[in-house]
C-alpha positions in Angstrom: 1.3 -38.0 -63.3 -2.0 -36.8 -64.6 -2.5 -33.8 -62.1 0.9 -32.3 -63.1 -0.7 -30.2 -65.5 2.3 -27.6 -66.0 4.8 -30.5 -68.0 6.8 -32.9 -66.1 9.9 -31.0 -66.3 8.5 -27.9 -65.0 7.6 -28.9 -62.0 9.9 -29.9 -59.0 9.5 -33.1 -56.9 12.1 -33.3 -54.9 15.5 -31.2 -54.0 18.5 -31.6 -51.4 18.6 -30.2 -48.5 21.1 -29.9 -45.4 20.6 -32.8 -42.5 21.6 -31.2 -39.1 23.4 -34.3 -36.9 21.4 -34.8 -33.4 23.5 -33.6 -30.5 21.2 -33.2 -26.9 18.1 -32.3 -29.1 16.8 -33.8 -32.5 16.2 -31.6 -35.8 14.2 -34.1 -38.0 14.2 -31.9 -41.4 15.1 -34.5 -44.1 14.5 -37.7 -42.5 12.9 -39.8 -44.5 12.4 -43.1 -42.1 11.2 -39.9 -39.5 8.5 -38.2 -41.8 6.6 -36.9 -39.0 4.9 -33.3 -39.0 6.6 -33.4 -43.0 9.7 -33.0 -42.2 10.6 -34.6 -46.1 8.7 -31.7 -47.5 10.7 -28.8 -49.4 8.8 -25.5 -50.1 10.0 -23.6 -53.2 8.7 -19.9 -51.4 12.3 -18.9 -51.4 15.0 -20.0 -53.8 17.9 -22.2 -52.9 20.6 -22.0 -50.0 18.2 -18.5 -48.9 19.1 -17.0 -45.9 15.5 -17.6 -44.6 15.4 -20.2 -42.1 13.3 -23.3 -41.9 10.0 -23.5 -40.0 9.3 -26.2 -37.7 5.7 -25.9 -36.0 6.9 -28.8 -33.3 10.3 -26.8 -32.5 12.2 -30.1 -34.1 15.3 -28.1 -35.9 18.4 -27.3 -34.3 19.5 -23.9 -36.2 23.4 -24.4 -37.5 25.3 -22.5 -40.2 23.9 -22.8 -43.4 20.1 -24.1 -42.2 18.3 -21.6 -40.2 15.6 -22.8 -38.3 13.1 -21.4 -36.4 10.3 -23.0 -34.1 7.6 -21.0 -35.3 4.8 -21.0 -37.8 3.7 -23.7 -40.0 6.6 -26.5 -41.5 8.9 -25.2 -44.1 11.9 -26.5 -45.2 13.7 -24.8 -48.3 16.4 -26.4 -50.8 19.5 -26.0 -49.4 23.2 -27.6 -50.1 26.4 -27.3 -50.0 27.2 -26.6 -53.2 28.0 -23.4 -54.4 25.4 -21.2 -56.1 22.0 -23.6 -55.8 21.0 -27.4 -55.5 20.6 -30.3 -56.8 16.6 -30.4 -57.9 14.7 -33.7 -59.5 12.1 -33.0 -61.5 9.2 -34.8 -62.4 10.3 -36.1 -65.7 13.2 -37.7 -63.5 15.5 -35.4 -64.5 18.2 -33.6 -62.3 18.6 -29.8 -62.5 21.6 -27.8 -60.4 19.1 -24.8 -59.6 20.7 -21.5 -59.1 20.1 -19.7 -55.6 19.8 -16.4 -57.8 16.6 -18.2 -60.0 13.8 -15.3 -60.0 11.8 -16.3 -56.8 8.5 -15.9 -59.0 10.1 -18.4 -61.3 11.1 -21.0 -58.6 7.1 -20.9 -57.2 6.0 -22.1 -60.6 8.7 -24.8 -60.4 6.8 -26.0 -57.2 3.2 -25.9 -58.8 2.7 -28.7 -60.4 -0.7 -27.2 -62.2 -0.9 -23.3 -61.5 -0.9 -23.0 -65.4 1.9 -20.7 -65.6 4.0 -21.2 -68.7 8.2 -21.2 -67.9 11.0 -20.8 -70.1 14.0 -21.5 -69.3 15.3 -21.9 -65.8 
């Protein structure tokens, strides 16, 4: 708790995302027994439910509907539910936040920072 610099309810520690079932190939983006190659990591580059798929380095996504994924670049996973306008976000102070998909991307970085110094208002 001392390295989150930026106040406990700024900054994001975990959010929902969309678990793809295994069919002939696995996609292991939010499961947390399988944590390999962090695959229970969320980035907060783009906001909620964005149309920008999910980056496995190890090819270990299966793109569906609604959780793009792509076997390229580095790991990235992005909040995503199914929920209409955002997701479910838990916040360092234990709070629960319903984060719009329309927050100002800017914004929704500095949720992710834990000590970037950036002050936030409301989001």
């Amino acid at each position: 708790m001392r390295d989150i610099t930026d106040g406990a309810s700024n900054t994001a520690m975990a959010s929902e995302i969309i678990l793809t079932a295994d069919t002939t190939f696995h996609d292991l983006r939010g499961r947390y027994y399988n944590s390999w190659e962090g695959n229970v990591w969320f980035s907060t580059l783009n906001p909620p439910n964005t149309t920008v798929g999910d980056r496995s380095e190890m090819g270990l996504c299966i793109s569906a509907p609604r959780r793009p994924c792509t076997s390229s670049g580095i790991n990235a996973q992005y909040a995503r539910s199914q929920h209409v306008g955002g997701a479910h976000t838990l916040l360092a102070d234990g709070s629960i936040r319903f984060i719009s998909e329309n927050i100002d991307t800017t914004t929704w970085n500095h949720v992710g920072a834990r000590n970037d110094g950036n002050v936030l208002g409301e989001f």
